[in-house]
PDB file of N, CA, C, O and CB in Angstrom:
ATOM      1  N   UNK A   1     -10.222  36.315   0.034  1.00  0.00           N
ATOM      2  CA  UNK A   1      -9.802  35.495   1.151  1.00  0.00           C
ATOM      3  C   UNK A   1      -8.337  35.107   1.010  1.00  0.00           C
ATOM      4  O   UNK A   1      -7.625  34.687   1.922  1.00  0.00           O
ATOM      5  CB  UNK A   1     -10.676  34.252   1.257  1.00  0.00           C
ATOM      6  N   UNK A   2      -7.979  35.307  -0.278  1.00  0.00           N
ATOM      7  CA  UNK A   2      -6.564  33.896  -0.330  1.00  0.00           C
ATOM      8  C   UNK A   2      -5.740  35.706  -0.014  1.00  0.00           C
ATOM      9  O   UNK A   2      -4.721  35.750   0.675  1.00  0.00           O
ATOM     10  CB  UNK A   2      -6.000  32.401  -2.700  1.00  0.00           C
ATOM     11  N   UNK A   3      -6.256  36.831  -0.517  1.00  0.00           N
ATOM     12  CA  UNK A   3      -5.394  38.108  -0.019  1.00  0.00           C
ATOM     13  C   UNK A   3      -5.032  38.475   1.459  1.00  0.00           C
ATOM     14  O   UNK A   3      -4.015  39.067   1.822  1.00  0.00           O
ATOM     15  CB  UNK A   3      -6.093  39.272  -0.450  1.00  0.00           C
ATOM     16  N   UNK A   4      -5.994  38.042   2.199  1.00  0.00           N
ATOM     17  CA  UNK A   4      -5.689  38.060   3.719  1.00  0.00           C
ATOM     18  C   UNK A   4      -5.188  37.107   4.219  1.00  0.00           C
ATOM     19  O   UNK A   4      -4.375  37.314   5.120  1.00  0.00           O
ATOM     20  CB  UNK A   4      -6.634  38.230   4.486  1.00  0.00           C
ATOM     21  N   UNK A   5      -5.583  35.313   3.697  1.00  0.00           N
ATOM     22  CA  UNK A   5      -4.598  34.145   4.150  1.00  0.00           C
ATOM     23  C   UNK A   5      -3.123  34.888   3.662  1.00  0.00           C
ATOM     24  O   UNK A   5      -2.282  34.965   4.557  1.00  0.00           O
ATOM     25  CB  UNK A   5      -4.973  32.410   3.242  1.00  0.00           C
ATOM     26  N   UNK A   6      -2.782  35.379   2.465  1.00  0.00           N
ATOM     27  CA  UNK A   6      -0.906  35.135   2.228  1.00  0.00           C
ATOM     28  C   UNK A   6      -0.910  36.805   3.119  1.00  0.00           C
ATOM     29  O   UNK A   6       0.256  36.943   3.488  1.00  0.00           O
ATOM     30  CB  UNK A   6       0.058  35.066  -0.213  1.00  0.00           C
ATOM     31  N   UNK A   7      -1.781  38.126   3.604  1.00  0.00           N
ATOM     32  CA  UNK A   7      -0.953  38.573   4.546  1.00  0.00           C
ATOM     33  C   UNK A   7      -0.864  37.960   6.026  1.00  0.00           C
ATOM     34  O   UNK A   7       0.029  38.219   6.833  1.00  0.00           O
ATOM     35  CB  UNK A   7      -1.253  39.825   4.601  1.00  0.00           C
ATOM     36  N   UNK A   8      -1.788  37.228   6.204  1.00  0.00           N
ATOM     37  CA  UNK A   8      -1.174  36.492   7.802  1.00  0.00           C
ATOM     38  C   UNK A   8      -0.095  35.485   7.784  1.00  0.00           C
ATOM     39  O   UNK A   8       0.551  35.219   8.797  1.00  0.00           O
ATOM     40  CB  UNK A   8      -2.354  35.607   8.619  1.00  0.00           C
ATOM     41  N   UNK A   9       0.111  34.901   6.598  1.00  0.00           N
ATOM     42  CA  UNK A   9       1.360  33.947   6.690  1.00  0.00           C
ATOM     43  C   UNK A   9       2.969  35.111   6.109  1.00  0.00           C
ATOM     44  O   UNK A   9       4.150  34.764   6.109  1.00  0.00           O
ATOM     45  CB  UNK A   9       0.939  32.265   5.316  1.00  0.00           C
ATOM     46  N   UNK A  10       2.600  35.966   5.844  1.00  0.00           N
ATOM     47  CA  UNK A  10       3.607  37.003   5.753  1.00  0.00           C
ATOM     48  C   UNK A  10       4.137  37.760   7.126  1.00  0.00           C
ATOM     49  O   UNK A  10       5.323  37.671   7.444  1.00  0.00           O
ATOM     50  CB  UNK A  10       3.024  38.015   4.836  1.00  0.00           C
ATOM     51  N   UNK A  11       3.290  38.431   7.835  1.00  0.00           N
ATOM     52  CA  UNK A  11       3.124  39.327   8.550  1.00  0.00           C
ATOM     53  C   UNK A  11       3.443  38.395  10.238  1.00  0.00           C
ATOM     54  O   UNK A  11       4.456  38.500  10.929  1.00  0.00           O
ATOM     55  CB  UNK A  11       1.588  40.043   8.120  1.00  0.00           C
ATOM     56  N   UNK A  12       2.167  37.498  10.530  1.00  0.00           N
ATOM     57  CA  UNK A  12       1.862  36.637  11.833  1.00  0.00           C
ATOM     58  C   UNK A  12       2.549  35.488  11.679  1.00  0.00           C
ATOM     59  O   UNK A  12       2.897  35.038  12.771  1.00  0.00           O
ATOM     60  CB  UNK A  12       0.367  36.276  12.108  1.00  0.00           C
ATOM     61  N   UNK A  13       2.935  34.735  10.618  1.00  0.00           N
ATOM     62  CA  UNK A  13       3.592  33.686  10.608  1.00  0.00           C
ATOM     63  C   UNK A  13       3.163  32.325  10.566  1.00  0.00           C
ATOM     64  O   UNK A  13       3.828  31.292  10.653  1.00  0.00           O
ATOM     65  CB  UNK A  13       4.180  33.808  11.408  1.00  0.00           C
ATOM     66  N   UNK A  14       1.858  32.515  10.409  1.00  0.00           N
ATOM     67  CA  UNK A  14       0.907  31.213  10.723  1.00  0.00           C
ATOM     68  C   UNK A  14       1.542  30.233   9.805  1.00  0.00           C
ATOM     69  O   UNK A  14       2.351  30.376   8.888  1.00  0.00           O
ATOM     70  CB  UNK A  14      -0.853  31.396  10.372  1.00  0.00           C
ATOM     71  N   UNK A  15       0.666  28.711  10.550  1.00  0.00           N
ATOM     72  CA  UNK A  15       1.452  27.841   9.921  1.00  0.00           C
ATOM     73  C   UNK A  15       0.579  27.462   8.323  1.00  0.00           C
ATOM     74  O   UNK A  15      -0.630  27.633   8.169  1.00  0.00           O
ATOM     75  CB  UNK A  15       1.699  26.499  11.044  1.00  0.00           C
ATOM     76  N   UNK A  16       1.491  26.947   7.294  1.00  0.00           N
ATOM     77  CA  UNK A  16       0.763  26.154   6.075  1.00  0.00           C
ATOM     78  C   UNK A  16      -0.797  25.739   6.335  1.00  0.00           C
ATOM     79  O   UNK A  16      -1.094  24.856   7.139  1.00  0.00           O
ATOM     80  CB  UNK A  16       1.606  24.709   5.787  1.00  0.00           C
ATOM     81  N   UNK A  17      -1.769  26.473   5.566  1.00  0.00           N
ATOM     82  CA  UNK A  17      -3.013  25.366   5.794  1.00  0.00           C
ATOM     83  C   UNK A  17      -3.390  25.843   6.750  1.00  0.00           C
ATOM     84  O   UNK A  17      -3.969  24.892   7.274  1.00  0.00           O
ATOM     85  CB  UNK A  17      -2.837  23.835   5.995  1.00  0.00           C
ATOM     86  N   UNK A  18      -3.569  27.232   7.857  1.00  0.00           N
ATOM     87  CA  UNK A  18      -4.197  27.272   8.505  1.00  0.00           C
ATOM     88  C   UNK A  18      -5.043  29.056   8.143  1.00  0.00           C
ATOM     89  O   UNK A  18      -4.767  30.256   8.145  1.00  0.00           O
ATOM     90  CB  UNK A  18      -3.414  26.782   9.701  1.00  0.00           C
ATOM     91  N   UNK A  19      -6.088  28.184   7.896  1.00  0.00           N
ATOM     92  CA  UNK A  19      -7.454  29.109   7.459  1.00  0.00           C
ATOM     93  C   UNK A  19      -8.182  29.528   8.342  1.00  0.00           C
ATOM     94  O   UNK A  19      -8.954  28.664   8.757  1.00  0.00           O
ATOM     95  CB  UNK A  19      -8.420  28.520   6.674  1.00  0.00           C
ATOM     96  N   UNK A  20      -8.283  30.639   8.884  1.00  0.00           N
ATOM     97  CA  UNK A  20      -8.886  30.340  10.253  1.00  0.00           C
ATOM     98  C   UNK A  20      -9.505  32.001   9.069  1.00  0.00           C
ATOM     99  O   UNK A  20      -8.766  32.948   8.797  1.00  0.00           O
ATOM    100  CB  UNK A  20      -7.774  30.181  12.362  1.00  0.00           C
ATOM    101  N   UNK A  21     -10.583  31.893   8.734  1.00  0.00           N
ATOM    102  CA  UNK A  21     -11.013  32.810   7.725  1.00  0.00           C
ATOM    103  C   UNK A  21     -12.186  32.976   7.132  1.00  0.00           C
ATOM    104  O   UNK A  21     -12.461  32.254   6.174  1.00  0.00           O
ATOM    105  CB  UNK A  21     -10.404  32.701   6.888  1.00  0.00           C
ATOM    106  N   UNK A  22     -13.194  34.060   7.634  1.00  0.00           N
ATOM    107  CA  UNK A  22     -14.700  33.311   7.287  1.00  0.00           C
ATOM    108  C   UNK A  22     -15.098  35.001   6.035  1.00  0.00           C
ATOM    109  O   UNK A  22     -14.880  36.179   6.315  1.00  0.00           O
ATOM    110  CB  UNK A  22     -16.228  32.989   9.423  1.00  0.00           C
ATOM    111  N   UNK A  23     -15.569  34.554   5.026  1.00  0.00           N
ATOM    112  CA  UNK A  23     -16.017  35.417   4.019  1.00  0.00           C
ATOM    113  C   UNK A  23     -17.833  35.861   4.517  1.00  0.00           C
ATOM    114  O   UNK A  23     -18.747  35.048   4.656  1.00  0.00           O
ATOM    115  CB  UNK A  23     -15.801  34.472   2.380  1.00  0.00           C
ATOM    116  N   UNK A  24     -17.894  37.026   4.657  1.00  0.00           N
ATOM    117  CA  UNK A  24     -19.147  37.137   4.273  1.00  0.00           C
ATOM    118  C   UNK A  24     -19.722  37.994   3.691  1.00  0.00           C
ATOM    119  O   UNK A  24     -19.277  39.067   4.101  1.00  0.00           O
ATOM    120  CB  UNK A  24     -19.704  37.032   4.957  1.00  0.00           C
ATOM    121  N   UNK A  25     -20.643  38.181   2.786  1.00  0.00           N
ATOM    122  CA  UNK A  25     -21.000  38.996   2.072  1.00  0.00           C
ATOM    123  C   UNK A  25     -22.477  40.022   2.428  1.00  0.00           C
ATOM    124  O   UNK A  25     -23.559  39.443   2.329  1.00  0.00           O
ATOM    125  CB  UNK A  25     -21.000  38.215   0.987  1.00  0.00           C
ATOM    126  N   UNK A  26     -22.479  40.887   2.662  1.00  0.00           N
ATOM    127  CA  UNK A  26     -23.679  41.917   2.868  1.00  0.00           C
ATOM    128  C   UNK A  26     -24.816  42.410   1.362  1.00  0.00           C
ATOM    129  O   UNK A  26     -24.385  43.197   0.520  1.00  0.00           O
ATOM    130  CB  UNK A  26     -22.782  43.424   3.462  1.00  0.00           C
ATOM    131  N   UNK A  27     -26.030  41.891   1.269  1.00  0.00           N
ATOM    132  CA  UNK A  27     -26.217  42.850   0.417  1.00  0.00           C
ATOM    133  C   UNK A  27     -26.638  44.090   0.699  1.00  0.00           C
ATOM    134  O   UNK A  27     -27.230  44.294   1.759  1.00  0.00           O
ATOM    135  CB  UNK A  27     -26.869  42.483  -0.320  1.00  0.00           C
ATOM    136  N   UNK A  28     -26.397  45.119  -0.210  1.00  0.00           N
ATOM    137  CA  UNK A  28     -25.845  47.039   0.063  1.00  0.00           C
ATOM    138  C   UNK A  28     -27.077  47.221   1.295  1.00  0.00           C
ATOM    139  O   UNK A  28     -26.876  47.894   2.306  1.00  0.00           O
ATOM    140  CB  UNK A  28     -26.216  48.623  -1.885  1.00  0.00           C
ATOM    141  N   UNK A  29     -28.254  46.565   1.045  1.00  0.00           N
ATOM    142  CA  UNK A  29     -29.500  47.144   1.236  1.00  0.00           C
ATOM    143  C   UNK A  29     -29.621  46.638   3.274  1.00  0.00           C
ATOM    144  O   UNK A  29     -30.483  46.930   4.102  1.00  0.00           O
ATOM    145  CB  UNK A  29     -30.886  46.281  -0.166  1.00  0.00           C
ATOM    146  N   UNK A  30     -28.499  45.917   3.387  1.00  0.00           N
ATOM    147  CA  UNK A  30     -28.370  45.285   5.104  1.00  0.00           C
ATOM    148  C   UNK A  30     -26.647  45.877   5.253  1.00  0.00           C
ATOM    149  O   UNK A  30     -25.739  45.260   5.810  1.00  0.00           O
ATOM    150  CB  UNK A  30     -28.581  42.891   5.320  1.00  0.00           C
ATOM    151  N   UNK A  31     -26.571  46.885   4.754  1.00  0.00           N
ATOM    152  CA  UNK A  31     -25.490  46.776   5.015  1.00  0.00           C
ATOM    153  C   UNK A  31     -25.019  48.735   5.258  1.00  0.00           C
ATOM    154  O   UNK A  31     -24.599  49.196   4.197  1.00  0.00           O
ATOM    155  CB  UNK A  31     -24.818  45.736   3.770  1.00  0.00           C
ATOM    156  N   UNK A  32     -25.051  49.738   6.369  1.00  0.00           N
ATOM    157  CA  UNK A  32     -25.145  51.026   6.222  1.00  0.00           C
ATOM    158  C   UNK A  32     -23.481  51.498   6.055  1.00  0.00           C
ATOM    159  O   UNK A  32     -22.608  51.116   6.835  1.00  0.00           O
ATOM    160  CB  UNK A  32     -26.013  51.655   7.505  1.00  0.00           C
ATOM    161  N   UNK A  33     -23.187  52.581   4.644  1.00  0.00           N
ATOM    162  CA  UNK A  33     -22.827  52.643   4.403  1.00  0.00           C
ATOM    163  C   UNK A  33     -22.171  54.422   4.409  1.00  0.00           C
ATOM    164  O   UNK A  33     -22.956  55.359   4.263  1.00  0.00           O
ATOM    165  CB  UNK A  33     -23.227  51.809   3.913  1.00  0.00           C
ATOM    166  N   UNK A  34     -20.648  54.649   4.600  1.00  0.00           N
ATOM    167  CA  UNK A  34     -20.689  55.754   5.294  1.00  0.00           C
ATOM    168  C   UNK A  34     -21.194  56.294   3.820  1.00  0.00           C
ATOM    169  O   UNK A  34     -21.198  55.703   2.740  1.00  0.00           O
ATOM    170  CB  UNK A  34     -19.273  56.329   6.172  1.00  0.00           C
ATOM    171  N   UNK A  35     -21.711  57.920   4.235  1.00  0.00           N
ATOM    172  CA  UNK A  35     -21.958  59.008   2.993  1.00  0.00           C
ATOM    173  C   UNK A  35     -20.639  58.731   1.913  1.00  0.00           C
ATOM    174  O   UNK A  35     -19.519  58.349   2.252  1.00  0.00           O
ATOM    175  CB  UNK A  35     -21.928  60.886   3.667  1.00  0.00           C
ATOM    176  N   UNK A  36     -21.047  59.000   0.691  1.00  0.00           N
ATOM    177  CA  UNK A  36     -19.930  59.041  -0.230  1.00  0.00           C
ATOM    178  C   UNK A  36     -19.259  57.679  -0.710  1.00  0.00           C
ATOM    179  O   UNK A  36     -18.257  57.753  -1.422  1.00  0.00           O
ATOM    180  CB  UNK A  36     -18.915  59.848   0.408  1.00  0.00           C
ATOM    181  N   UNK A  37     -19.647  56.743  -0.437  1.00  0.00           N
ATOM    182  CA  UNK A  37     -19.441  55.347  -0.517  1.00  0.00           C
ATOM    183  C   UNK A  37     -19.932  54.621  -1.576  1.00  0.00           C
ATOM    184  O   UNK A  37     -21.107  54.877  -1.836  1.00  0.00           O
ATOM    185  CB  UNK A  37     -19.885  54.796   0.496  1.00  0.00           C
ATOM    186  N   UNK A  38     -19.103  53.334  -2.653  1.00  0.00           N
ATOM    187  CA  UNK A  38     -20.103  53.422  -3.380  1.00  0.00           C
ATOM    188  C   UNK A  38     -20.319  51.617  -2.752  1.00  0.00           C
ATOM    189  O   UNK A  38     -19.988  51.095  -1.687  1.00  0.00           O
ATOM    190  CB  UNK A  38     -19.821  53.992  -5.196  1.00  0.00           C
ATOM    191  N   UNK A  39     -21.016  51.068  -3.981  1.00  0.00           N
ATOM    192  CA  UNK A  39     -21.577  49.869  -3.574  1.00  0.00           C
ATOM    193  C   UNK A  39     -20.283  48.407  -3.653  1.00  0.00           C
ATOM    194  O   UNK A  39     -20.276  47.183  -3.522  1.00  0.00           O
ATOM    195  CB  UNK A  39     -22.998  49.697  -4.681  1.00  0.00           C
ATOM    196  N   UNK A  40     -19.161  49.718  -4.001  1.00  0.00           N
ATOM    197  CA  UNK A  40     -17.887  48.318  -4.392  1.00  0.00           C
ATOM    198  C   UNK A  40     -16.697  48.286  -3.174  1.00  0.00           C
ATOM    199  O   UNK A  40     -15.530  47.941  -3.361  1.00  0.00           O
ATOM    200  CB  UNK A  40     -16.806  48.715  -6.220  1.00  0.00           C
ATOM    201  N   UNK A  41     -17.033  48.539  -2.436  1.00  0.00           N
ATOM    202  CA  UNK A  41     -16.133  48.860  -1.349  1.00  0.00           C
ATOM    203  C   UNK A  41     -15.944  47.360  -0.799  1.00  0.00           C
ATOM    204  O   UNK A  41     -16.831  46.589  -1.166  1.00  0.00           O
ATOM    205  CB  UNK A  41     -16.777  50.024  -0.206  1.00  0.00           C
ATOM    206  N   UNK A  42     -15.060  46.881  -0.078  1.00  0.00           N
ATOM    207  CA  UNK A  42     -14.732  45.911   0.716  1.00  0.00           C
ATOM    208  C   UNK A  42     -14.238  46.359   1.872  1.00  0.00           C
ATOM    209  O   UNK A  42     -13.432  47.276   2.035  1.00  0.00           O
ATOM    210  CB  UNK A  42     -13.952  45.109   0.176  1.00  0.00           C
ATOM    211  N   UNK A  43     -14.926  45.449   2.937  1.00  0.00           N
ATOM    212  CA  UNK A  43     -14.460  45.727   4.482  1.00  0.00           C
ATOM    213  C   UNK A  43     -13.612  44.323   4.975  1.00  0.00           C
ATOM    214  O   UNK A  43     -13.929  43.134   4.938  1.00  0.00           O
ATOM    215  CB  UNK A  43     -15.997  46.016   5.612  1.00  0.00           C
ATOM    216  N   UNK A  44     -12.440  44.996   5.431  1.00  0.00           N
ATOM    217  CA  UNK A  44     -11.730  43.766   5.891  1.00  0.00           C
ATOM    218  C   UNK A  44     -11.843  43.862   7.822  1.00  0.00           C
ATOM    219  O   UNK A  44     -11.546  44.828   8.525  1.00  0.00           O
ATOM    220  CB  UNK A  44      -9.855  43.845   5.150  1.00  0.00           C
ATOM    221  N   UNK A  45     -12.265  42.778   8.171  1.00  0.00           N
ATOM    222  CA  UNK A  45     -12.360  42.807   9.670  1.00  0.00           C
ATOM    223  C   UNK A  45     -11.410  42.012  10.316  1.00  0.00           C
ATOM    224  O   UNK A  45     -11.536  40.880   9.850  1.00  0.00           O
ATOM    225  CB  UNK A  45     -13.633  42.388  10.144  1.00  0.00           C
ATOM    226  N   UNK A  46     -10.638  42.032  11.046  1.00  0.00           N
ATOM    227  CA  UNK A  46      -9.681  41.509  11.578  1.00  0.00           C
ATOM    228  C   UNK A  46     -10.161  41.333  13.174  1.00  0.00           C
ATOM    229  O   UNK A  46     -10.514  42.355  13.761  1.00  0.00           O
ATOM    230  CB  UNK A  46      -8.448  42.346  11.262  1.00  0.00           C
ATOM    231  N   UNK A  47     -10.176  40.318  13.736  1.00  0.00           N
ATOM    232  CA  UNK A  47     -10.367  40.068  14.854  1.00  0.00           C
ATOM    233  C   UNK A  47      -9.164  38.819  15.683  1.00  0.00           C
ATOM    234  O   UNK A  47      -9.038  37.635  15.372  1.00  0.00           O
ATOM    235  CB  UNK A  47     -11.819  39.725  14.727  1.00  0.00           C
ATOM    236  N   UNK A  48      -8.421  39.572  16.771  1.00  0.00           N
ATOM    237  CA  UNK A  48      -7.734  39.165  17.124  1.00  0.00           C
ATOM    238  C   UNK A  48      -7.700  38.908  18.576  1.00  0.00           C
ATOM    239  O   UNK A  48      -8.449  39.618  19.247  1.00  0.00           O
ATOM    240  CB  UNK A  48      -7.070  39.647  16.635  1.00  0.00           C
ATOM    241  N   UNK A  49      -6.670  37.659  19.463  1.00  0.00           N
ATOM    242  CA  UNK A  49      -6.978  37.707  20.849  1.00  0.00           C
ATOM    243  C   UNK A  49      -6.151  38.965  21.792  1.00  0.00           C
ATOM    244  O   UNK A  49      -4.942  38.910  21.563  1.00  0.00           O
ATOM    245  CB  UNK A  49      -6.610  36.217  21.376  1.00  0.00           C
ATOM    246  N   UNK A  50      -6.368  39.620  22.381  1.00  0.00           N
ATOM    247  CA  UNK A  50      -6.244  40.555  23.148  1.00  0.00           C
ATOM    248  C   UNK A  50      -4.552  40.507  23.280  1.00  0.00           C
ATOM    249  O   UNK A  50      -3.976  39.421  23.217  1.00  0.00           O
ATOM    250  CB  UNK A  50      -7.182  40.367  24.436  1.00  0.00           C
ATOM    251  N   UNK A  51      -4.030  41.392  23.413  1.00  0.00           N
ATOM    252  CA  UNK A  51      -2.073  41.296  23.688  1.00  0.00           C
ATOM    253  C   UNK A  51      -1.627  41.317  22.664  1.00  0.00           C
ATOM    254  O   UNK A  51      -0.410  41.252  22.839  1.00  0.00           O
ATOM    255  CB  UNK A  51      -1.257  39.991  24.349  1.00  0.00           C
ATOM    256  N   UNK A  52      -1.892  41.383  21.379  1.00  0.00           N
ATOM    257  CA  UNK A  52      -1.254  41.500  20.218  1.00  0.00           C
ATOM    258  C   UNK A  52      -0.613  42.723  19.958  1.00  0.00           C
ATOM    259  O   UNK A  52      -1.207  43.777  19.732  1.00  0.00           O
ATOM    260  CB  UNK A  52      -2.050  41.244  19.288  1.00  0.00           C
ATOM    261  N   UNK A  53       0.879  42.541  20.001  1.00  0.00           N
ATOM    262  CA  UNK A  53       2.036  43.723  19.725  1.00  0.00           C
ATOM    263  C   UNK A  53       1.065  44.905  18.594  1.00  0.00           C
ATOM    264  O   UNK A  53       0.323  44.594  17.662  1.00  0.00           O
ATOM    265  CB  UNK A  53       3.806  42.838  18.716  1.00  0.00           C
ATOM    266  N   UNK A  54       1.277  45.734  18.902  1.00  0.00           N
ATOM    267  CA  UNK A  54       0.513  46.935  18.291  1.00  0.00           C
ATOM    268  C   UNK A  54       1.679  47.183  16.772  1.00  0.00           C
ATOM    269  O   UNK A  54       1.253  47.876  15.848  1.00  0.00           O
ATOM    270  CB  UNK A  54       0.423  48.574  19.692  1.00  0.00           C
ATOM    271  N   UNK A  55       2.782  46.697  16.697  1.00  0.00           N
ATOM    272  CA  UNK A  55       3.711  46.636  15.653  1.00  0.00           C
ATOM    273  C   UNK A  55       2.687  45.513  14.560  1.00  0.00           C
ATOM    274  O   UNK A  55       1.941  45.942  13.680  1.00  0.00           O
ATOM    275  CB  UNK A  55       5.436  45.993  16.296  1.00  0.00           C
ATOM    276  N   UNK A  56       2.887  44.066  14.884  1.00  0.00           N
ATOM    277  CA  UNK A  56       1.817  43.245  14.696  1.00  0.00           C
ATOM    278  C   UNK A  56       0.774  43.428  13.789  1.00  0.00           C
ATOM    279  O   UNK A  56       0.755  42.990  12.639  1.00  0.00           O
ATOM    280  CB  UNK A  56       1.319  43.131  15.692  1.00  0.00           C
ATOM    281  N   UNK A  57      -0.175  44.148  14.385  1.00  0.00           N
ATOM    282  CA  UNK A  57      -1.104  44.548  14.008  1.00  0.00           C
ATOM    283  C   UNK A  57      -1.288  45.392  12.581  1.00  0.00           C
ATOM    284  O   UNK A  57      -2.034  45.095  11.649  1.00  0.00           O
ATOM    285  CB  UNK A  57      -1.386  45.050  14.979  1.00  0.00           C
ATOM    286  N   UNK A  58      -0.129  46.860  12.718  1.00  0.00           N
ATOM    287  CA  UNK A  58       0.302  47.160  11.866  1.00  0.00           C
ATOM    288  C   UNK A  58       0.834  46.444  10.363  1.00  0.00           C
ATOM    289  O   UNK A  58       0.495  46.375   9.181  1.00  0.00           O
ATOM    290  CB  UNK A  58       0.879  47.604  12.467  1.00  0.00           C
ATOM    291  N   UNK A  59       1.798  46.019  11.205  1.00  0.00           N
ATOM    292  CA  UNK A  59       1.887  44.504   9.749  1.00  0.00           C
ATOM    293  C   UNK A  59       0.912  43.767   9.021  1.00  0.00           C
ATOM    294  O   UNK A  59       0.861  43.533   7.814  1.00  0.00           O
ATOM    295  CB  UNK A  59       2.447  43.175  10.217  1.00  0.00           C
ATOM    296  N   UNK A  60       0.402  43.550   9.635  1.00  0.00           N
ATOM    297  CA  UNK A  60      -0.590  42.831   9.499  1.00  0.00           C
ATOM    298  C   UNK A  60      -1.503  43.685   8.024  1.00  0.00           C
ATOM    299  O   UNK A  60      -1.420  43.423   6.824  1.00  0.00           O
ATOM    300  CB  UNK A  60      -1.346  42.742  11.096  1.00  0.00           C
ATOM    301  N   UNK A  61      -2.268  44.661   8.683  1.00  0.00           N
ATOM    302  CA  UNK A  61      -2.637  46.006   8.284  1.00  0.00           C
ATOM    303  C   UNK A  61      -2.157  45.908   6.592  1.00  0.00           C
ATOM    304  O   UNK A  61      -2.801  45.414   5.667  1.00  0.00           O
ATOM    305  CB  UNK A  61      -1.758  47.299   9.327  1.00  0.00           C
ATOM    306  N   UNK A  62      -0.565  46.672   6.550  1.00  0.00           N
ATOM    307  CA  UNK A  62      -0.011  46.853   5.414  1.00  0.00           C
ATOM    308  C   UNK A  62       0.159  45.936   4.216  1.00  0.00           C
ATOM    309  O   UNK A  62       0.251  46.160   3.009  1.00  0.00           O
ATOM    310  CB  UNK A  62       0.945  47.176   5.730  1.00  0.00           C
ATOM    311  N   UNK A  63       0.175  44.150   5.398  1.00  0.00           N
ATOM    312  CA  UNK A  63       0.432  43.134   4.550  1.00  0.00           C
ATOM    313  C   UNK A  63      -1.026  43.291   3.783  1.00  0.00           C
ATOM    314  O   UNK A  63      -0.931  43.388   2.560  1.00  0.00           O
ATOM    315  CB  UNK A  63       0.836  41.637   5.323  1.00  0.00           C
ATOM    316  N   UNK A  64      -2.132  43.323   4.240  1.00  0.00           N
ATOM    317  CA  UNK A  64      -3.400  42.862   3.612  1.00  0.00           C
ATOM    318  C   UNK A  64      -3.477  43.872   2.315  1.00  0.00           C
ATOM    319  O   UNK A  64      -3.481  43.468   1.152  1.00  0.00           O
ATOM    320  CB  UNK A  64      -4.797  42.985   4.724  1.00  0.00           C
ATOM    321  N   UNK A  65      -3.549  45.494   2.779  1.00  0.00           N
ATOM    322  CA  UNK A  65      -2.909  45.744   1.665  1.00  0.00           C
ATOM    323  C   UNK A  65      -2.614  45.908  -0.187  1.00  0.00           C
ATOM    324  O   UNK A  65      -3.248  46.021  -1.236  1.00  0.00           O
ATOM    325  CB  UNK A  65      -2.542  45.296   2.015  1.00  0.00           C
ATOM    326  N   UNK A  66      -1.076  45.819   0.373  1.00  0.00           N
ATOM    327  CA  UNK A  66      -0.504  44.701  -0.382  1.00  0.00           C
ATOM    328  C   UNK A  66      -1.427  43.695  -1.029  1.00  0.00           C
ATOM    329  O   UNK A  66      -1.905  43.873  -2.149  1.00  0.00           O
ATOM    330  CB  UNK A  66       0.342  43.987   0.476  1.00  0.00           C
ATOM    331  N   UNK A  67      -1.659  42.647  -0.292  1.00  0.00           N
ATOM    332  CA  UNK A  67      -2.456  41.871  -1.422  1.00  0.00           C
ATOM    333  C   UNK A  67      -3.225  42.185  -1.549  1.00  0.00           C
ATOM    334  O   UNK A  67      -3.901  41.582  -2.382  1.00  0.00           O
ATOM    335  CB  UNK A  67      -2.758  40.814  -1.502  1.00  0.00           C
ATOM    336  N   UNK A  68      -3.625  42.960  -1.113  1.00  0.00           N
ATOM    337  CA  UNK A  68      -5.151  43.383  -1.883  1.00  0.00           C
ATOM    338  C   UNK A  68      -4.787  43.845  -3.577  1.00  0.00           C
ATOM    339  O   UNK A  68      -5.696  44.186  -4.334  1.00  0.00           O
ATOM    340  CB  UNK A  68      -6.005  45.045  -0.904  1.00  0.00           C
TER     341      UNK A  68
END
């Protein structure tokens, strides 16, 4: 979580302290997985409001990343 909070305050600019960020965890067995996949993978979902610069997004993207 704190890898995707510091790429949105990198990338989007958000302000100090704003978490707008929900973790959730799947176990493997609720969770379909493409072929070739193993059980350590992480999915990052990004959900954003509609009009967001397609540059943006990108950033965004690379920042997470990065911290990852």
């Amino acid at each position: 979580m704190e890898a995707v909070y510091l790429a949105q305050r990198e990338s989007r600019k958000i302000p100090k302290n704003d978490r707008q960020i929900r973790y959730i965890e799947h176990r493997p067995e609720h969770f379909a997985r493409p072929f070739g996949k193993s059980d350590n993978d992480t999915v990052v979902e990004v959900v954003m409001f509609p009009g967001r610069h397609l540059d943006t997004k990108c950033a965004l993207n690379q920042a997470i990343v990065r911290s990852l």
